[in-house]
C-alpha positions in Angstrom: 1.8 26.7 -38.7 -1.3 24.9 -39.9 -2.3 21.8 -38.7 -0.4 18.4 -39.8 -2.2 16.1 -41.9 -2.0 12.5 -43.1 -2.4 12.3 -46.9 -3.1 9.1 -48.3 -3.7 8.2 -52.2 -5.4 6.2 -53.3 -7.6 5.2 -50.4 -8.9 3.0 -52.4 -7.6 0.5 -55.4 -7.0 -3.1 -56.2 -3.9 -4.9 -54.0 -1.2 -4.2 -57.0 -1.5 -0.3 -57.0 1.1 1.4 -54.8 0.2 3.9 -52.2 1.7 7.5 -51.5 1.9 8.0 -47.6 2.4 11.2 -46.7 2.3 13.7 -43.7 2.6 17.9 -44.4 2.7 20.9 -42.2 4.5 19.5 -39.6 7.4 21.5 -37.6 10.2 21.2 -39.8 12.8 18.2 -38.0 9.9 16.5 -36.0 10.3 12.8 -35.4 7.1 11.0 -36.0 6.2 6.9 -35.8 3.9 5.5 -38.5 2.5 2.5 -37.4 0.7 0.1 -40.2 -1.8 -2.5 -39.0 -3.7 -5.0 -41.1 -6.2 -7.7 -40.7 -6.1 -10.3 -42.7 -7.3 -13.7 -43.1 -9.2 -15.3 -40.5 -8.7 -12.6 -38.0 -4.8 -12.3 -38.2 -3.9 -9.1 -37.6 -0.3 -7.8 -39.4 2.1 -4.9 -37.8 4.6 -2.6 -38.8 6.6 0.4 -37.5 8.9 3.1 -38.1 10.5 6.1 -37.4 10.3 9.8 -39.4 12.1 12.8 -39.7 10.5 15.2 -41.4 12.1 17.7 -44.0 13.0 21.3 -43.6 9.7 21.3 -45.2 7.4 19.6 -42.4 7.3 16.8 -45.1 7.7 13.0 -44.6 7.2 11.4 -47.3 7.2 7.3 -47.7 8.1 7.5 -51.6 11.2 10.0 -50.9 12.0 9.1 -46.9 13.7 6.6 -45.6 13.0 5.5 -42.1 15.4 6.2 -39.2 14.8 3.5 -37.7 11.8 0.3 -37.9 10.6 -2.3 -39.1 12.7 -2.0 -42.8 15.0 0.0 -43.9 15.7 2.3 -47.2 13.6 4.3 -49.0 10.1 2.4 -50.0 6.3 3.7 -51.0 5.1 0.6 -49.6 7.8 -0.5 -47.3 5.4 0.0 -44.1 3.4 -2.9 -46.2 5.9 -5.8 -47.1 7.7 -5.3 -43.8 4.5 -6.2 -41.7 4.5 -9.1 -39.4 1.8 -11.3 -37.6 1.3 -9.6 -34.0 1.5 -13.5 -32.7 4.2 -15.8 -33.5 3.4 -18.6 -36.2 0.2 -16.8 -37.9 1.1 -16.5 -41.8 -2.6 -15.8 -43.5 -2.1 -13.1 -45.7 -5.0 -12.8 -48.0 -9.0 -12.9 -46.5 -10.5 -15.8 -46.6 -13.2 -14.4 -48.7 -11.1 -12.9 -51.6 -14.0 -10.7 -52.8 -13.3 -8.6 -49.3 -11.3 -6.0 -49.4 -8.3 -5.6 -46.9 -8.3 -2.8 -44.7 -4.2 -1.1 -43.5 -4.6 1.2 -41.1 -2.1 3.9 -40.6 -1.7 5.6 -37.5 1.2 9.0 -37.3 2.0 9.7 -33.7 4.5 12.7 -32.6 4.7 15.0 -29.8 1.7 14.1 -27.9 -0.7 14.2 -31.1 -1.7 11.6 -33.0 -3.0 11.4 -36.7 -4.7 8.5 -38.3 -5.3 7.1 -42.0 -6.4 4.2 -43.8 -6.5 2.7 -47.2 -7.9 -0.6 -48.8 -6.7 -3.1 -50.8 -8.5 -5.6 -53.1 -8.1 -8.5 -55.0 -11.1 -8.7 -57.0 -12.5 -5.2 -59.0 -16.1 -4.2 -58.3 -18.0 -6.7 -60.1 -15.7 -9.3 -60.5 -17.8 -12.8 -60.3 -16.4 -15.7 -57.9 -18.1 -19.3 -59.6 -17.2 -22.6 -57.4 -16.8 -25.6 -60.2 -17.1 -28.9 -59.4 -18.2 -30.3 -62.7 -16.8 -33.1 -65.4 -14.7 -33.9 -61.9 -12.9 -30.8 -62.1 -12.5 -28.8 -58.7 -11.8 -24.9 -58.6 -12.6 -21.4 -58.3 -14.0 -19.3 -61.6 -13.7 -15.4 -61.7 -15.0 -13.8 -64.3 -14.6 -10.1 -64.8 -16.8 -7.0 -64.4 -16.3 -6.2 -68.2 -18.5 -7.3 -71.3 -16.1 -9.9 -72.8 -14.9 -12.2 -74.2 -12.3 -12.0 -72.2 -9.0 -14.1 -72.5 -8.1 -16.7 -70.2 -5.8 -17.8 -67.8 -5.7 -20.8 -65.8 -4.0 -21.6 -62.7 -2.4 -23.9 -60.8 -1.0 -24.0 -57.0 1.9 -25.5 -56.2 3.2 -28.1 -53.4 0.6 -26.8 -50.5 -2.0 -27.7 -53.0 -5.5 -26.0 -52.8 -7.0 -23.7 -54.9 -5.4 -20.4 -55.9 -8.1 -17.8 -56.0 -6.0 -14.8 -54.5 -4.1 -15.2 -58.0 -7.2 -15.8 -60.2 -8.8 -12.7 -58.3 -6.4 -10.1 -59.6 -6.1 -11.6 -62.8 -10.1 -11.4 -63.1 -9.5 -8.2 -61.9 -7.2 -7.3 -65.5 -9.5 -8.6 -67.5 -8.6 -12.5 -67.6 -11.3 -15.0 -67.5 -9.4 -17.1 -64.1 -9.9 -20.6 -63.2 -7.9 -21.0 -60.3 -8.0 -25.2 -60.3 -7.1 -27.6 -57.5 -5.1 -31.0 -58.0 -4.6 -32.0 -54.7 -5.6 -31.0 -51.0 -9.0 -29.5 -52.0 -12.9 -31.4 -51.7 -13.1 -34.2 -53.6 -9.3 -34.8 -54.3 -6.2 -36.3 -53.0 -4.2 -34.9 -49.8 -0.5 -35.9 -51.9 0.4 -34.5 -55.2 1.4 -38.3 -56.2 0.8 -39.9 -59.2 -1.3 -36.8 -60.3 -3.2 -37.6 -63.6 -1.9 -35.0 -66.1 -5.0 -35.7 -68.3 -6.7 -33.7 -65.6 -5.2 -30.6 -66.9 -6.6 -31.2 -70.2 -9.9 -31.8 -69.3 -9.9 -27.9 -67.3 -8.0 -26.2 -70.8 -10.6 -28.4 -72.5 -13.5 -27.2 -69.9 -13.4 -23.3 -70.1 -12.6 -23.3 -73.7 -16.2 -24.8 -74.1 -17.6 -23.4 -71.9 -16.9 -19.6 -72.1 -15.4 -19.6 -75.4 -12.1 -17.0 -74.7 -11.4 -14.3 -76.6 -9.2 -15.3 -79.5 -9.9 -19.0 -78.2 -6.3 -17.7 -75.7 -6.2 -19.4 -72.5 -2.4 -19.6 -70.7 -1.4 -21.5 -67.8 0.4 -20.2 -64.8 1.7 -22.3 -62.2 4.3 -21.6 -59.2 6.8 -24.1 -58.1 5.6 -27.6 -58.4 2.8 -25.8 -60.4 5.8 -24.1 -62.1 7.3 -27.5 -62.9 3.8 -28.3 -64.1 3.2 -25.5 -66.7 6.1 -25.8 -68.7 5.9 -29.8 -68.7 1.8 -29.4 -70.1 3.0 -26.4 -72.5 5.7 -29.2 -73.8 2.9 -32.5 -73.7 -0.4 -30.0 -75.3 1.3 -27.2 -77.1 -1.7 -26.9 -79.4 -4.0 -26.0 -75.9 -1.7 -23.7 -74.3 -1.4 -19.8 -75.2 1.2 -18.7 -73.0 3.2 -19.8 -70.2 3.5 -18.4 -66.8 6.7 -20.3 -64.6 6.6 -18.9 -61.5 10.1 -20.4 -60.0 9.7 -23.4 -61.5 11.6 -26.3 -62.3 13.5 -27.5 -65.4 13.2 -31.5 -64.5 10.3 -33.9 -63.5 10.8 -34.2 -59.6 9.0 -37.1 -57.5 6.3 -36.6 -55.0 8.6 -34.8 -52.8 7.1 -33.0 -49.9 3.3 -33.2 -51.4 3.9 -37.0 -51.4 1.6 -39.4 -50.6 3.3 -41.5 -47.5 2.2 -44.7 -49.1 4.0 -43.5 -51.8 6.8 -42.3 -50.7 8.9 -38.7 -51.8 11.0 -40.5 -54.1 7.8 -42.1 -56.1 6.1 -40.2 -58.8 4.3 -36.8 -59.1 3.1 -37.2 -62.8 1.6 -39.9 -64.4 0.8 -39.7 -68.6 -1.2 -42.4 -69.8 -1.5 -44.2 -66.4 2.8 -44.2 -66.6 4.4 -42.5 -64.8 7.4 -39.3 -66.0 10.7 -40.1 -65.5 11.9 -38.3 -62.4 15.1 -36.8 -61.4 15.5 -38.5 -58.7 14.9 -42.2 -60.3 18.0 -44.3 -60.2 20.3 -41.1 -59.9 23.6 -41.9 -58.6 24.3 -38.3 -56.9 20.8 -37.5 -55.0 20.3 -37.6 -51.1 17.9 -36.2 -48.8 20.7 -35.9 -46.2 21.7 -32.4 -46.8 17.3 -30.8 -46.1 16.7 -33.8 -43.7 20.2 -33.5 -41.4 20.7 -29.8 -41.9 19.8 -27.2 -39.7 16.0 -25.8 -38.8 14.8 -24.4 -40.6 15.7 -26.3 -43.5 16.9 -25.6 -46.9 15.0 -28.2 -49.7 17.2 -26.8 -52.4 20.3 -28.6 -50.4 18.8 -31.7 -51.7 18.1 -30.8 -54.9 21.5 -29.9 -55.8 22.8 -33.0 -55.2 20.5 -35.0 -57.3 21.6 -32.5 -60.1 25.3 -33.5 -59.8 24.0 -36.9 -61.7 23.8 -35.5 -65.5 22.8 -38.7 -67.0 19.9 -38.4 -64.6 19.1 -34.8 -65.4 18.9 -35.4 -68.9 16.3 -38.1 -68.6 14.3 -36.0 -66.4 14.4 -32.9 -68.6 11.6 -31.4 -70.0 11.5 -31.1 -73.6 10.4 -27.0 -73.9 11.6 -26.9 -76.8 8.2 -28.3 -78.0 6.2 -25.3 -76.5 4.3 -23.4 -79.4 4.1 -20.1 -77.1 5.0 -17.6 -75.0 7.5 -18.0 -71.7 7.9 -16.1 -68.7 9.9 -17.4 -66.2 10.0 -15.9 -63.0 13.1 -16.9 -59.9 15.3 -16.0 -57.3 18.9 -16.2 -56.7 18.6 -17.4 -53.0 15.2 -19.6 -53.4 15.6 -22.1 -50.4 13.0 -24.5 -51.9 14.9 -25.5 -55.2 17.3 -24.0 -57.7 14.9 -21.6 -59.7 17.0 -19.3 -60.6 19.4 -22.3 -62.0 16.0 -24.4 -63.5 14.8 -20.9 -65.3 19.0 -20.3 -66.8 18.3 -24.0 -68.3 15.2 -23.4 -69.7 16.0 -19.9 -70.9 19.3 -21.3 -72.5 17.4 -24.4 -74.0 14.9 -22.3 -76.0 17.5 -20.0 -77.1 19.8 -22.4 -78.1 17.0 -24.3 -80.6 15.8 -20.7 -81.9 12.6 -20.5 -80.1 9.9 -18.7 -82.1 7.9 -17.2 -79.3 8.8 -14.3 -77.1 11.1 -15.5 -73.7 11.5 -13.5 -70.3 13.4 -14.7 -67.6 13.2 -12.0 -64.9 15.7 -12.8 -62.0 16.3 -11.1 -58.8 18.7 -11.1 -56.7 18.7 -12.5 -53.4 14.8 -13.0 -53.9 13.5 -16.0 -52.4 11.0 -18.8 -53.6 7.8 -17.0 -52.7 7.0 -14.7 -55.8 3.3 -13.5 -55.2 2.2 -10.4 -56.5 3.3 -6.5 -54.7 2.7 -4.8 -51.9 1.9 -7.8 -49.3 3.7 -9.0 -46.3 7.3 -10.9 -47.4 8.6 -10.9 -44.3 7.3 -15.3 -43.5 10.2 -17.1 -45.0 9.8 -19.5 -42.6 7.3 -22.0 -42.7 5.8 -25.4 -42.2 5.1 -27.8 -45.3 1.4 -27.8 -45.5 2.0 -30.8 -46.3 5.0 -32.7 -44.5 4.9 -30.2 -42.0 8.7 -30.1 -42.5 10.1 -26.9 -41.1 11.5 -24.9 -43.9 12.7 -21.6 -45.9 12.1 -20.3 -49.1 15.3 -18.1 -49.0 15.4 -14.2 -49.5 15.3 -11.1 -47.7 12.1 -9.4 -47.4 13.0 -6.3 -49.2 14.4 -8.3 -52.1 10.8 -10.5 -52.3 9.0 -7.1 -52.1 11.1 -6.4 -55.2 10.4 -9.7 -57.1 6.9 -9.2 -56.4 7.1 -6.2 -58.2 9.1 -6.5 -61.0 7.9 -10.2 -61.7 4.3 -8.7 -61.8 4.7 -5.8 -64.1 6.7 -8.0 -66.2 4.0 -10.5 -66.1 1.2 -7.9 -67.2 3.0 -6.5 -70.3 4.2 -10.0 -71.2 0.6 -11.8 -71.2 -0.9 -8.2 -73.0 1.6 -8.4 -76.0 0.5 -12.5 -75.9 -2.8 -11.7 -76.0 -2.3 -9.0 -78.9 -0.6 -11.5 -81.4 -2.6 -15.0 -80.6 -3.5 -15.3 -83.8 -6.8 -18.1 -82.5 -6.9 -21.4 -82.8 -4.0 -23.6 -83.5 -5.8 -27.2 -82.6 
């Protein structure tokens, strides 16, 4: 019998790419344990484990094998990835803090008394990507440009209630071929800690601010935003439809919502997120009849913020005044949710803005991809899912965004290859300039 070996392909690709982990030649029946360890940001280091049987073949493969027993359960390629937690309690950095770093997993297959080890790396930005700070015409984010000659179209995007600047995001989407500007509204230099009374002018000024300045291909930039950014998308595809080329919802929001979480103290949750003019949007939660916090403040730890939500909802004179008007979006939607999203309805707020469009004939191509028992926290595959637990940034509330870990790996999956095709056949019929 030759000797076992660890076979893993590719060693080496960006973060999105699935894996094959696999071990031939051993005894046929042997038990093995795979164990997966990562480092990731600022010195976190992630863990997974499980148990093998090989074939009558000497084969275990991840792809065709489920685990007898571990850290998830089922047959998944990547399953030793998502199903990774923090070695110490609390620690939830997934990506490096310097997103042009690759991450390192490395795979170690012990049985009998031998021991084989692996590795492969992951990356979020393509050799050659370019990572450009801006903090110009009082704009603050992160630029990533890609390797290729372009133009290139663009993309930009926005975070949502924790704030910050999203450059994992705008990395990989560099990394396709997207000109990326990851911009900050709050809780970054120069800005605001609270996502109140947020200026939605600002927006402008950045679609404004890389069309001049690096002049997309087919003058295409969309927006993509995820939860409060998610809100925030479809309401600046509805206000600038002329500016915006696609739209990206990551579980996002049907209605204007207040400050919420993100709010300013001074403010208060139930004053405004938006303002328009120096006005603030009508909010759901202003003069609603239904809404109380008493279901996320009283409820059990970790608490569910979609509790809340679904009260205010029971108010329809209140939802309707809060609505956004999608209807006047002159592109592209992809909306992205989950059935059990602990943060707010998204599935729900996607059904309403899926049915609204179809019910007034919307032109432009609408997805709406859906998974069950899927939580709020849609990222992009093969990372850790397993930290639905968490505190607000922010409020420092102690919270879940809902799902099961196997059922976000799936999201991030399905939601990112839907993405992908979806902003390719946008790309392919932008016919340019519509301002």
């Amino acid at each position: 019998m030759p000797c076992a070996k660890l076979i893993i392909t590719p060693e080496d690709a960006l973060i999105d790419v699935p894996r094959s982990i696999r071990i031939e030649s051993l005894v046929p029946e042997t038990v093995v344990i795979i164990t997966a360890t990562t480092l990731r940001g600022d010195g976190v280091v992630w863990q997974s484990s499980a148990r093998f049987q090989a074939d009558p073949d000497g084969v275990v493969d991840l792809s065709r094998h489920a685990p007898l027993d571990g850290s998830y359960s089922g047959v998944s390629a990547m399953g030793l990835v998502w199903s990774q937690i923090p070695v110490v309690d609390g620690e939830r950095e997934v990506f490096p803090l310097d997103v042009l770093s690759p991450l390192e997993t490395r795979i170690r297959v012990a049985y009998d008394d031998r021991v084989l080890q692996g590795s492969f790396i992951q990356r979020l930005a393509a050799e050659g990507v370019k990572r450009v700070e801006i903090r110009e015409e009082g704009l603050v984010g992160t630029l990533f440009i890609p390797a290729s000659p372009g133009p290139h179209p663009g993309i930009m995007i926005m975070n949502g209630s924790g704030g910050g600047i999203n450059e994992p995001r705008a990395a990989l989407y560099a990394s396709q071929g997207y000109l990326a500007f990851a911009l900050a509204y709050f809780k970054a230099p120069g800005l605001s800690n609270y996502i109140s009374n947020t200026p939605l002018e600002y927006f402008k000024k950045g679609l404004d601010w890389l069309r001049k300045t690096h002049q997309p291909y087919k003058d295409f930039v969309a927006i993509n935003g995820q939860s409060r950014g998610g809100e925030l998308v479809l309401l600046l595809g509805s206000l600038y439809p002329n500016d915006v080329s696609a739209v990206v919802a990551y579980v996002p929001a049907a209605l204007v919502h207040s400050g919420q979480n993100a709010a300013d103290p001074a403010v208060g949750r139930n004053g405004p997120a938006w303002l328009l003019n120096g006005k603030p949007l009508t909010h759901v939660w202003e003069n609603n009849k239904t809404a109380t916090w008493a279901p996320f403040d009283e409820g059990p730890s970790p608490h569910r913020h979609e509790k809340a939500i679904l009260t205010a909802l029971q108010d329809k004179e209140a939802v309707e005044r809060a609505r956004i008007p999608v209807e006047n979006i002159k592109a592209p939607v992809i909306l992205l949710s989950g059935t059990d999203d602990g943060s707010w309805p998204s599935s729900l707020y996607s059904k309403m803005v899926h049915d609204k469009l179809k019910a007034v004939g919307f032109p432009y191509d609408v997805r709406w991809v859906d998974t069950q028992d899927a939580g709020h926290s849609i990222v992009f595959p093969y990372i850790p899912t397993t930290q639905v637990v968490y505190a607000h940034p922010v409020s420092g509330k102690v919270s879940t965004g809902g799902g099961r870990p196997d059922a976000n790996a799936l999201s991030d999956e399905r939601t990112w290859t839907e993405i992908k095709d979806f902003l390719a056949q946008a790309v392919s019929q932008h016919t340019g300039p519509a301002r």
